[in-house]
Structure formats: C-alpha cells, structure tokens
C-alpha atoms as a printed R data frame, in Angstrom:
    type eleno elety resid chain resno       x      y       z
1   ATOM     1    CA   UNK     A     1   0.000  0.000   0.000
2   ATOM     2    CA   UNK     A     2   2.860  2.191   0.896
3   ATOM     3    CA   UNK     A     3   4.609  1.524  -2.099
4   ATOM     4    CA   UNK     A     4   1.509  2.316  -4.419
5   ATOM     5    CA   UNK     A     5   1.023  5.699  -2.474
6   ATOM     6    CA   UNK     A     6   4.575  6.674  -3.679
7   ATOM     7    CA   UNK     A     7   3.768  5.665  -7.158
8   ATOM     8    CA   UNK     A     8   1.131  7.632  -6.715
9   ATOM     9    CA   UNK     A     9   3.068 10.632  -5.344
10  ATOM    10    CA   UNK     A    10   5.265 10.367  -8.241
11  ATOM    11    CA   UNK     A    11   3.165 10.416 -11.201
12  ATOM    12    CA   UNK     A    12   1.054 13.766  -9.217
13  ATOM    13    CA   UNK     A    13   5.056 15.288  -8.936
14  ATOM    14    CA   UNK     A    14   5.871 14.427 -13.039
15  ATOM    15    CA   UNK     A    15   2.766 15.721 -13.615
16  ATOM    16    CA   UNK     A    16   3.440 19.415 -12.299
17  ATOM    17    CA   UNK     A    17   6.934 18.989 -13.657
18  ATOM    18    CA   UNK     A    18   5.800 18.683 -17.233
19  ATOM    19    CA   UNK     A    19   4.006 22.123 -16.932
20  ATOM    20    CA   UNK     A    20   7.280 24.013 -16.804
21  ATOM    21    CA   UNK     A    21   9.036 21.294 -18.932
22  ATOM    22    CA   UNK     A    22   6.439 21.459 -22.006
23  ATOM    23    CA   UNK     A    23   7.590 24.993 -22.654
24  ATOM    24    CA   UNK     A    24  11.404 24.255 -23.033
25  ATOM    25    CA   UNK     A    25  10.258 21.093 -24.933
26  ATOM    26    CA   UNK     A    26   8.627 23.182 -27.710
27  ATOM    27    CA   UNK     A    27  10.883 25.905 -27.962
28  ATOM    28    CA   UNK     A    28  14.167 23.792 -28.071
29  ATOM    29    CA   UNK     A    29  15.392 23.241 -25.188
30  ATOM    30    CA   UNK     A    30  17.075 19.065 -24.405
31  ATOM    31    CA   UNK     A    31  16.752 18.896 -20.514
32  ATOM    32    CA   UNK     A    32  13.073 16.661 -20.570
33  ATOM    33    CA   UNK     A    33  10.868 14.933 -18.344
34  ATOM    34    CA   UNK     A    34  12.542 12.481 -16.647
35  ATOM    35    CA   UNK     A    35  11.719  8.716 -15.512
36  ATOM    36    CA   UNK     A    36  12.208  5.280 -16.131
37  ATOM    37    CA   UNK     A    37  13.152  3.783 -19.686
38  ATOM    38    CA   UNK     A    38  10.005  1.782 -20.557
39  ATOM    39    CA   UNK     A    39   7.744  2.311 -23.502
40  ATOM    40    CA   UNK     A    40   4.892  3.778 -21.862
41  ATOM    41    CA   UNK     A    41   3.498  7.542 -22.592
42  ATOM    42    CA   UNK     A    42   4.996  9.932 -19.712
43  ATOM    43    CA   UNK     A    43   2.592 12.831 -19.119
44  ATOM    44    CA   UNK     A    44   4.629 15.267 -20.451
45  ATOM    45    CA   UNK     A    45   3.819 12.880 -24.012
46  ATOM    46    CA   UNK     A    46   0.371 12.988 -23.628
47  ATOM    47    CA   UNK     A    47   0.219 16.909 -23.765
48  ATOM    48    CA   UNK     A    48   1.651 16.549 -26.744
49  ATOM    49    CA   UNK     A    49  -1.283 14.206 -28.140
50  ATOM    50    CA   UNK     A    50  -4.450 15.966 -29.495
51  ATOM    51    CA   UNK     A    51  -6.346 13.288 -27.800
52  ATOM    52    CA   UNK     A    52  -5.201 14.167 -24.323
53  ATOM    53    CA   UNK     A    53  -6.993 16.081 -21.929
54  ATOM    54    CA   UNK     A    54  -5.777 19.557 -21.443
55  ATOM    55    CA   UNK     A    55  -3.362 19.120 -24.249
56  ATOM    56    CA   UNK     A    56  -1.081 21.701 -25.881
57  ATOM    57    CA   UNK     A    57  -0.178 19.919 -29.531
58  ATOM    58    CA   UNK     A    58  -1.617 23.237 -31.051
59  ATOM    59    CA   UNK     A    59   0.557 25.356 -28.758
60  ATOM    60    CA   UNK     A    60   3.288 23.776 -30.253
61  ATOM    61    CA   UNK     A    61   2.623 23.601 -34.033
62  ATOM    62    CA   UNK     A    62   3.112 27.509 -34.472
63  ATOM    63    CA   UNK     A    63   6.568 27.648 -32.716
64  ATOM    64    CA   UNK     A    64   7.850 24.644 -34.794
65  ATOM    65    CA   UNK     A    65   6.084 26.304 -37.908
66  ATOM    66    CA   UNK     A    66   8.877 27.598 -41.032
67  ATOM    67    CA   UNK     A    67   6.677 31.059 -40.865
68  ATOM    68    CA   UNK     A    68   7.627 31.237 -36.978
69  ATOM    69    CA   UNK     A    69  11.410 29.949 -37.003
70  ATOM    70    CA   UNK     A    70  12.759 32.128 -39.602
71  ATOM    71    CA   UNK     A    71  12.645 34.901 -37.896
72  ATOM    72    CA   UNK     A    72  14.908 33.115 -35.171
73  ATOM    73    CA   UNK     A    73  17.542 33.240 -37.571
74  ATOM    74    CA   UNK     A    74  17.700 36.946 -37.650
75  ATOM    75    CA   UNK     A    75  17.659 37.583 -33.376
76  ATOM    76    CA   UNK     A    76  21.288 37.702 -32.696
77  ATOM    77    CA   UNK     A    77  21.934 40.006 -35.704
78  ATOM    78    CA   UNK     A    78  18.750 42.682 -34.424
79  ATOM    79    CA   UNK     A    79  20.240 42.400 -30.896
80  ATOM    80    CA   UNK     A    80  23.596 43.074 -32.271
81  ATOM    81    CA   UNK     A    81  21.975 46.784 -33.970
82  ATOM    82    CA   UNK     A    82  23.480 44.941 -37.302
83  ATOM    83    CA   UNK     A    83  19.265 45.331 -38.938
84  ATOM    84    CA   UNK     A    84  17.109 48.306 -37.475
85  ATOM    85    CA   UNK     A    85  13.652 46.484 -37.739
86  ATOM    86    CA   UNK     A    86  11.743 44.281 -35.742
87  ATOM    87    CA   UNK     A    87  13.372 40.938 -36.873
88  ATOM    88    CA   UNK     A    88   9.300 39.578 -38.440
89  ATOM    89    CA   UNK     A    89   9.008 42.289 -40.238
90  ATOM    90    CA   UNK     A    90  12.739 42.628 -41.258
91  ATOM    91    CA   UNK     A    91  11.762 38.713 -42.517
92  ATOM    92    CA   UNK     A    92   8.743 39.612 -44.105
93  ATOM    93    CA   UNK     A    93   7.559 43.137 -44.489
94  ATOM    94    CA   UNK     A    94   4.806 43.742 -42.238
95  ATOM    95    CA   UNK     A    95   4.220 42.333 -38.580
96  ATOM    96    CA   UNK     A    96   2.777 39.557 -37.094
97  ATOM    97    CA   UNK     A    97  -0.872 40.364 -37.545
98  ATOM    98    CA   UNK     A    98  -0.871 42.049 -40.487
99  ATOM    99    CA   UNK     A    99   0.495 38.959 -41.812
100 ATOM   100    CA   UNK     A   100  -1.889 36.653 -40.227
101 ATOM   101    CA   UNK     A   101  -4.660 39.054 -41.871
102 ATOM   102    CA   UNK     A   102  -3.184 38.632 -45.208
103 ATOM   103    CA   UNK     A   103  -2.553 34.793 -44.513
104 ATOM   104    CA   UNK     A   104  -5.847 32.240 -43.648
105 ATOM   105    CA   UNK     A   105  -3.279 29.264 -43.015
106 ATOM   106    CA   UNK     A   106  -0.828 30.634 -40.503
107 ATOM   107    CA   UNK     A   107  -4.143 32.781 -38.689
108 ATOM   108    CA   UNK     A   108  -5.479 29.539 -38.624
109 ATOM   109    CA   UNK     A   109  -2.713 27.963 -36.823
110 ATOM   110    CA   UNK     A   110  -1.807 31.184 -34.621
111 ATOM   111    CA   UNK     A   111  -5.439 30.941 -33.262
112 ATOM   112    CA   UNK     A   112  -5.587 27.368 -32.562
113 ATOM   113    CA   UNK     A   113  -2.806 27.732 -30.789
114 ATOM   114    CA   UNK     A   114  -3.766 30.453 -28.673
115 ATOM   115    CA   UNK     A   115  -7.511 29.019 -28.179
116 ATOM   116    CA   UNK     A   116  -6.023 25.697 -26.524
117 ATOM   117    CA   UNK     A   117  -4.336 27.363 -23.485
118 ATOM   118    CA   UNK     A   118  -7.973 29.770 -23.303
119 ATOM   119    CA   UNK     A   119  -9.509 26.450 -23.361
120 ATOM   120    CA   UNK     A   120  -8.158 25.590 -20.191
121 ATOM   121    CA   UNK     A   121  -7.667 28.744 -18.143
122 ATOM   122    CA   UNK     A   122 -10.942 30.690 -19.070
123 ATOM   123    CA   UNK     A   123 -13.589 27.672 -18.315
124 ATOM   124    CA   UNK     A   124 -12.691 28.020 -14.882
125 ATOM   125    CA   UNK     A   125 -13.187 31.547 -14.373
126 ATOM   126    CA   UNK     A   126 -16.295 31.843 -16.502
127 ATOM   127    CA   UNK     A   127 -19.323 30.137 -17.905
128 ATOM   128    CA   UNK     A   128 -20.215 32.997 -20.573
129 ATOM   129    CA   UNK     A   129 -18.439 35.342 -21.978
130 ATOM   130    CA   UNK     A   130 -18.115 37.755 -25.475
131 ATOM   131    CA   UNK     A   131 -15.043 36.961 -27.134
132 ATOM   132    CA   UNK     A   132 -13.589 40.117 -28.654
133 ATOM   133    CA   UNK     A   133 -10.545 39.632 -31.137
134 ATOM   134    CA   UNK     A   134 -10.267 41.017 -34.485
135 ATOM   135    CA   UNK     A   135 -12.100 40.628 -37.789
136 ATOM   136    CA   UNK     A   136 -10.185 38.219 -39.606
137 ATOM   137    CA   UNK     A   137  -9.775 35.685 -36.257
138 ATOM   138    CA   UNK     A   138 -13.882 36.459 -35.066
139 ATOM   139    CA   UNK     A   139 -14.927 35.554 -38.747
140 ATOM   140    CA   UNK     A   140 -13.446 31.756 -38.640
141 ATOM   141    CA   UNK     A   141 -14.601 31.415 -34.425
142 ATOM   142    CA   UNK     A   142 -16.452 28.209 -33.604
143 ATOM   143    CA   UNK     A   143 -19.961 29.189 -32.104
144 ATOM   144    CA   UNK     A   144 -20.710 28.290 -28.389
145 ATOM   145    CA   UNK     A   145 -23.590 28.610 -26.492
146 ATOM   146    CA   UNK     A   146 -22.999 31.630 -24.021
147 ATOM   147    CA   UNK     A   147 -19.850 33.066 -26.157
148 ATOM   148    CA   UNK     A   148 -20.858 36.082 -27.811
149 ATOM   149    CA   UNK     A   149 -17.712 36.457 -30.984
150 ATOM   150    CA   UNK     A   150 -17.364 40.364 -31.260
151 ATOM   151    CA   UNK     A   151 -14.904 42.125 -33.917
152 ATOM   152    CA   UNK     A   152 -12.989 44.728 -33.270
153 ATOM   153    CA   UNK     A   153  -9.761 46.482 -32.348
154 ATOM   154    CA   UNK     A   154  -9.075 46.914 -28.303
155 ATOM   155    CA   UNK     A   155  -7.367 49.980 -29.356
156 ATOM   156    CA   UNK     A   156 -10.554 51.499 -30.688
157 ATOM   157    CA   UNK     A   157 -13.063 49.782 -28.419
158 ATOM   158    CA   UNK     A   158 -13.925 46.770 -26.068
159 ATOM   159    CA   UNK     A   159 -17.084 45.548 -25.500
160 ATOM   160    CA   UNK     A   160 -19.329 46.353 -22.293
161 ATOM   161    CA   UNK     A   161 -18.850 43.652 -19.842
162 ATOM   162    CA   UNK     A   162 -19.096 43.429 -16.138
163 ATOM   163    CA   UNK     A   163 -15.013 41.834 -16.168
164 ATOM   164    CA   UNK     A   164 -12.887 42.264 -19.070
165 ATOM   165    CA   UNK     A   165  -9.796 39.304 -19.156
166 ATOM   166    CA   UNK     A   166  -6.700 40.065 -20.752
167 ATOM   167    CA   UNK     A   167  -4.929 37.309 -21.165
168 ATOM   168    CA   UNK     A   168  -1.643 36.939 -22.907
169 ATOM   169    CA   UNK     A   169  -2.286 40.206 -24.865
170 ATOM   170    CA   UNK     A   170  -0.123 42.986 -23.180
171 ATOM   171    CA   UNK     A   171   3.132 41.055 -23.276
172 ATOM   172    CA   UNK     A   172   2.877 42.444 -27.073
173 ATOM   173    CA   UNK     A   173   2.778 45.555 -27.055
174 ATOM   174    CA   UNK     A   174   4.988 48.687 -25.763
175 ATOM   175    CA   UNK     A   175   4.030 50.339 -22.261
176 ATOM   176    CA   UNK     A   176   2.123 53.181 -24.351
177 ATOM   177    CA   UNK     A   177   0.305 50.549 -26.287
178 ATOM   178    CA   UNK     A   178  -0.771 48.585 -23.405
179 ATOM   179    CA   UNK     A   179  -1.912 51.738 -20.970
180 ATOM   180    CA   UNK     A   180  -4.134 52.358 -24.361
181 ATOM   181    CA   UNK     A   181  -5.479 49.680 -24.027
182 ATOM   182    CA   UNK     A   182  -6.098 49.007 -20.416
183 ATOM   183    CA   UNK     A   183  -7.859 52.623 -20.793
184 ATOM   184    CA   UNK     A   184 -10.273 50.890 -23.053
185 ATOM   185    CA   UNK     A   185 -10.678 48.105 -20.602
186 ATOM   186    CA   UNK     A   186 -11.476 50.683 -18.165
187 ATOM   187    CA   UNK     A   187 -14.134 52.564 -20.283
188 ATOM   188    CA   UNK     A   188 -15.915 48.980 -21.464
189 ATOM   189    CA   UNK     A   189 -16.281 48.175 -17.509
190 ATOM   190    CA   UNK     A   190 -19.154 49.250 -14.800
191 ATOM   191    CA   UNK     A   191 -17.555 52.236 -12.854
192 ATOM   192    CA   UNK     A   192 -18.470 51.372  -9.278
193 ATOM   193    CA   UNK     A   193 -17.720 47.255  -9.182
194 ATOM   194    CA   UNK     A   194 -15.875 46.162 -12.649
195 ATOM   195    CA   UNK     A   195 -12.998 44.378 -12.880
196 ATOM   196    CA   UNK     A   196 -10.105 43.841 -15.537
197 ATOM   197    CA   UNK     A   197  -8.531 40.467 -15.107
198 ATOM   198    CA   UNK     A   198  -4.622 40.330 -16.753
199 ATOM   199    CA   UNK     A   199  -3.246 37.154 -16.943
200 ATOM   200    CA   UNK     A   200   0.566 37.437 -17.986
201 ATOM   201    CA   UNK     A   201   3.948 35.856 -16.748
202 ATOM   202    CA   UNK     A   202   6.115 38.057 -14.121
203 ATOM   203    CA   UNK     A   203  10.038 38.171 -14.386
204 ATOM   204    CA   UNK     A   204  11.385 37.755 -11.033
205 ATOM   205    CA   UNK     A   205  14.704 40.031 -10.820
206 ATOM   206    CA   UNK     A   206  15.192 39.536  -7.457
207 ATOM   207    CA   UNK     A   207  16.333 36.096  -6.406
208 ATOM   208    CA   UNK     A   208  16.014 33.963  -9.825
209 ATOM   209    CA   UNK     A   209  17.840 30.791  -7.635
210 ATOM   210    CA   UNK     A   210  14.551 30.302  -6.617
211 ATOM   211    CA   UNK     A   211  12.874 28.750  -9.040
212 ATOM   212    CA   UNK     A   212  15.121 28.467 -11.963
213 ATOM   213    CA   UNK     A   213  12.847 26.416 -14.385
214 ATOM   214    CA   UNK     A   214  10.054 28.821 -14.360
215 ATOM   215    CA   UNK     A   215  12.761 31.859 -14.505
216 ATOM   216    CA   UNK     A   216  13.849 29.809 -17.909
217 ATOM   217    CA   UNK     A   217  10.390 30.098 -18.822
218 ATOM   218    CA   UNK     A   218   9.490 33.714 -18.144
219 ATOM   219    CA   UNK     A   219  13.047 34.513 -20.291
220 ATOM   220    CA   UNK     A   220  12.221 32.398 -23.369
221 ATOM   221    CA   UNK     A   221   8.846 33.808 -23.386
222 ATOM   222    CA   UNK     A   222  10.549 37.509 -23.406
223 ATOM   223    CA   UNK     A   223  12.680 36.243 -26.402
224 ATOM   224    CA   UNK     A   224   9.920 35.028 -28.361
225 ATOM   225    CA   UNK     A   225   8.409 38.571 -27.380
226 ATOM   226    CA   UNK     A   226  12.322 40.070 -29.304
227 ATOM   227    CA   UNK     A   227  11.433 37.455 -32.232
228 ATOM   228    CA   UNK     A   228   7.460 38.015 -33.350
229 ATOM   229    CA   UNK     A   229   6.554 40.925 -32.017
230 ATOM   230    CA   UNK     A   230   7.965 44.676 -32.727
231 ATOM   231    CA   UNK     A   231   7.488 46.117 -29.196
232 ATOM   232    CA   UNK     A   232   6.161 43.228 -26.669
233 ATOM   233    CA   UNK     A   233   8.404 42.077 -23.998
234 ATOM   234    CA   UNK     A   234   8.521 40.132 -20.694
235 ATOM   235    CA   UNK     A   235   7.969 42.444 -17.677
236 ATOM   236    CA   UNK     A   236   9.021 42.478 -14.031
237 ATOM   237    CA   UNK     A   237   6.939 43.343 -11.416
238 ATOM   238    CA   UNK     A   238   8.174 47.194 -11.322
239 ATOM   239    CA   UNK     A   239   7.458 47.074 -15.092
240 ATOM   240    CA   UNK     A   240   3.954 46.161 -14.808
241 ATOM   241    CA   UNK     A   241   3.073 48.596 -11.813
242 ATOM   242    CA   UNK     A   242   4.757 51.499 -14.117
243 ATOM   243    CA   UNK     A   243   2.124 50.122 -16.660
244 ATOM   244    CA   UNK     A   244  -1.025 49.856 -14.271
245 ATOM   245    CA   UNK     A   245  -0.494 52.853 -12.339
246 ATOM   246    CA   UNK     A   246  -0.247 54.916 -15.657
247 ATOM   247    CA   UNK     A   247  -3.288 53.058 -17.063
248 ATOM   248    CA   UNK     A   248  -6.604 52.990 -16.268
C-alpha cells in the first residue's frame, strides 16, 4: 500500500513537472521529463497528443512552424543593432498580424494555438463570456452557447462587460500601447464594481535561484516577445506597476 502511495506521489510530482518542462520542450530546449526507460506515454507525451486532456499539440505547431522559425535566424543580428527592424518584419515586411490578416493558413494555426491554453484557463473563471478579437480571427470562431464572438480592435473599443480578461495580450505591445489599451478596458467596464482580469507571466529580478525552471520560462517567453513581435516584452513586477499605475 505504501509503495503504491509513492507511485502515486510520483506520477502527481511528473505531472506538475511537465508544466514548466512542455515549454522548453517546444521551444528547443534538451533537458526533458525524466523517468524510467520503458515504452509507456509519460505525461509530459500525452500533452503533446491531441487526444489528451488539457493538451497543448496546437501550442506547439506555431513555434515549430517555417513562418515562426525564420525569424529566429535573424535575433542575434537585431540584438547586435546589425538590422534596425523588428526581426518579423525585417523577414517579411509587415508584422505579425498584419500577416496573419493577409494569410488564412498561418491565422489559422496562430489561433488554434492560442484558443487551446484559453480552453483551459478561461472555463474556470467563466461560464459565458463575449469573445472580442479582431475581424479576420472572429470571422473563422467556432460558435458556443454563451460566447458572444465580437470584432474589433481593443485599441478602438472593447465591448461592455461586467469583467474584461486580458490574457496573454499585453506582453505584445509597448508600455504606451498597453496603458491604451487598459484605458479601453477601463471605459468597457461598470464604474463602481468592474474588474479587468490580466493574466501574464512576471520576471522575477530579485532572487532567480529560486525557481530556476520557471525563470527559464518567463526569459524564453521575453525572447519570443524580441522574435514576433515589434514592441512586446517580458515584464518584471516594477514594469507592470509602471504600466497599471499609468493606465486605467
């Protein structure tokens, strides 16, 4: 019985392991999930399987997509000052979603990708909801009973709601940008008892010994910020409250 309880206790302990692991995994990085050498489907593996619960297979496809790695080629030479442009549109002439406008396939994949972590996070927060995005991704949105699809631009408008959640959106965008847009936020919500929800990764600067997986995580996200996005970065903690207290 004993032993069975640590079996137990192990599989619950690789389980929370693969959540930081699964990000290394599909950006590059070797160091893996780690266990016994049998042929049998670790958890990490079956969040790579589209017919695993919670899974993240269309997280991955994007990253591991020729549109997305090429401009990984051009990082070191835009950190270096040797090209003056944001390294996806030095690559291809417009930015990230201007080119997912002008291309169905890639949108396609770009929004899959972001709709399987939503599919996990928002359920438990909310049962209903008006999902505001822009034209071109509200146009292909699967219909759900209780999801209202709204087009738009959050720079121009966001719809009235009692909460408004921001999730993974800010992280683009300059600090200008994103106090435009939490102003927005503000206006769309009830003055007396509304609520904006952001849900973003924090950079710990001041002890980074103490978790060093997720502080792996929190910098590879900021580089992918440096590679597909012309402005949007990582933040610490002092960065975001320079953000929020100039906001809304």
């Amino acid at each position: 019985m004993e032993v069975k309880q640590r079996e137990l206790g192990g599989e619950k302990e690789e389980e929370e392991h693969s959540k930081v692991e699964i990000w290394k995994y599909m950006f590059g990085f070797v160091e893996l999930a780690s266990g016994r050498k049998v042929y049998a489907q670790t958890p990490l593996c079956k969040r790579l399987l589209k017919s695993g619960q919670n899974n993240m297979a269309a997280f991955i496809l994007p990253e591991s997509s020729p549109v997305m790695l090429a401009p990984w080629h051009g990082l070191s030479a835009r950190i270096q000052g040797n090209i003056r442009n944001p390294v996806f549109e030095e690559v291809y002439g417009e930015d990230l979603w201007s080119f997912g406008a002008a291309n169905p396939d890639h949108s396609k994949l770009f929004n899959e990708a972001m709709a399987c972590d939503a599919r996990v996070v928002v359920p438990a927060v909310i049962e209903s909801c008006i999902n505001s995005d822009l034209p071109h991704v509200v146009s292909v949105a699967q219909e759900y009973d209780r999801i209202e699809n709204v087009g738009g631009d959050m720079f121009d408008y966001v719809p009235k709601a009692d909460v408004v959640i921001i999730k993974w959106v800010l992280h683009d965008w300059e600090d200008d940008e994103c106090i435009r847009i939490l102003k927005k936020c503000r206006e769309a919500i009830p003055e007396d008892k509304g609520k904006v929800i952001i849900i973003e990764a924090v950079i710990d600067e001041e002890d980074e010994k103490e978790d060093s997986k997720l502080t792996n995580v929190r910098l590879m996200l900021d580089m992918v910020m440096m590679a597909h996005t012309n402005t949007g970065k990582e933040r610490t903690l002092k960065e975001w409250v320079y953000v929020l207290d100039d906001g809304p």
